[in-house]
N, C-alpha and C positions, 0 to 999 in steps of 0.2 A: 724858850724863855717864858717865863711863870709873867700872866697878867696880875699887874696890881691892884687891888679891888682900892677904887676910890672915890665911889658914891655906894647910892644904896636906889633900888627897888623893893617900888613898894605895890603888890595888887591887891585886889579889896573888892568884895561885891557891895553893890547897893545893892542889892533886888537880885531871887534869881537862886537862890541856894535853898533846898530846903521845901522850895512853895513850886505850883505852877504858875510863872508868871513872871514880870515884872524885871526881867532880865537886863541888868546895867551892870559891867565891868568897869576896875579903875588900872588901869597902869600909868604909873610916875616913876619918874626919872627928875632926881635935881628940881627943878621948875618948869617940868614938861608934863602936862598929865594928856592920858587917850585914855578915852571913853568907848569900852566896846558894845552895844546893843543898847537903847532904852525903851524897853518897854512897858506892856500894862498888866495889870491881872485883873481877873473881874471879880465883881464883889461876892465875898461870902455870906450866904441867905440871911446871918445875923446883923447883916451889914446893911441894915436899913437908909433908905436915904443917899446910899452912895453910889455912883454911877459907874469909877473904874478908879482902883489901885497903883497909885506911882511910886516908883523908889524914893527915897526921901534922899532928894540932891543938894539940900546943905551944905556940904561938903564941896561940892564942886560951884557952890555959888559965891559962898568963900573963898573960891580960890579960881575964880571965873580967866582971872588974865593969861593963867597957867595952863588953860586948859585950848588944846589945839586940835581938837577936833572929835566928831562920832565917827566909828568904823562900825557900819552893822553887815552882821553876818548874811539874814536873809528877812524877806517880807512878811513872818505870822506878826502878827496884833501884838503877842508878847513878846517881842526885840521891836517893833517898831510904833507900838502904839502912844508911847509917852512922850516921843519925840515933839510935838504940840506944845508940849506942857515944860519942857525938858528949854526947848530951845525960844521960849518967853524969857527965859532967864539966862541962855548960854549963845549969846552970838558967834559957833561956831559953825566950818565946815560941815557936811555929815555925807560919809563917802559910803556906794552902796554899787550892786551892781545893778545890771539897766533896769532890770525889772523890780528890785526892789527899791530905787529910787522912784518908779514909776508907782508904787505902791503908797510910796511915803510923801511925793506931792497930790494925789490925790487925799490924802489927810492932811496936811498942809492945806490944799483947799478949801474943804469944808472949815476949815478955822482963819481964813483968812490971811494967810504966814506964810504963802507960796510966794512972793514977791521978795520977803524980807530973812529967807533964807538961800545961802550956797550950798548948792547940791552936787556931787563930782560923781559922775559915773566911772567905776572900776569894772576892770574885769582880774579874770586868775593869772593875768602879765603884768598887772598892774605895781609899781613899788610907788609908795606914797610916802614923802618926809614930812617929821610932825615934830619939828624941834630937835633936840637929840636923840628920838624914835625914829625907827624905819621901819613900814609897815610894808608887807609883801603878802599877797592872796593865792589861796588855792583851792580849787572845787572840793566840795563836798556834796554827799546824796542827802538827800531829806526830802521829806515830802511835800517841797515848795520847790519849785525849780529856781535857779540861778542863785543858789546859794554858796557862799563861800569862807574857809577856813583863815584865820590869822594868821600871820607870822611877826612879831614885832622883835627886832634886833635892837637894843640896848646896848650903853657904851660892859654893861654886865655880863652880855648874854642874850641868849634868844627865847623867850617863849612865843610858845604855841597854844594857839585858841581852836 
């Protein structure tokens, strides 16, 4: 039996294509969006005056109710550094495995945010609902340990991060 296609996805970077740095994913579904990674980049030499480079989340401040959580992959500065800056304006979840939650309330700390955010420790068994998304984890190598791959199942289909 042929599935009927009867919404739409939609992915989109903020940050992260292109540049080193500054890595935010968007998946949406209907009225469901997931945010995969926010991080930072650091400033280019001509970039006097500025301290560190965020995705320009506009888009998801607009659309803040819609939005049901971070999924980040692993602990470098660029997928976890913008989170600070990110979650001033986005009261959601932000799901990580142990060590790179353990990464990201220590910046949380220093900014005083450890309190006033939910933090969910995943591992690669983990399946996490996020509206009409289903997100499911899987290791991967990189040169940070406890890193992990996406799976998000959509009423569409499945991509992989």
């Amino acid at each position: 039996m042929a599935k009927k296609n009867t919404g739409k996805v939609t992915i989109f970077a903020l940050g992260g294509v292109g540049e080193i740095g500054k890595n935010m994913y968007v998946i949406q579904y209907g009225n469901d969006i997931v945010v995969i990674d926010a991080g930072l980049k650091f400033p280019e030499e001509d970039m006097l005056g500025i301290d560190v480079v965020i995705p320009d989340i506009s888009y998801l401040i607009e659309h803040k109710d819609q939005v049901r959580g971070i999924l980040v992959t692993h602990g470098h500065e660029d997928h976890i550094g913008g989170l600070p800056y990110v979650l001033k304006h986005l009261n959601v979840p932000v799901y990580g495995t142990k060590l790179t939650i353990g990464l990201i309330e220590s910046r949380l700390k220093e900014t005083n945010m450890l309190g006033e955010t939910r933090r969910v420790v995943i591992d690669s068994n983990s399946v996490v609902k996020l509206g009409s998304i289903t997100a499911s984890f899987f290791r991967t190598n990189h040169s940070i340990p406890d890193s992990v791959g996406i799976a998000l199942e959509t009423p569409e289909g499945l991509i992989v991060h």
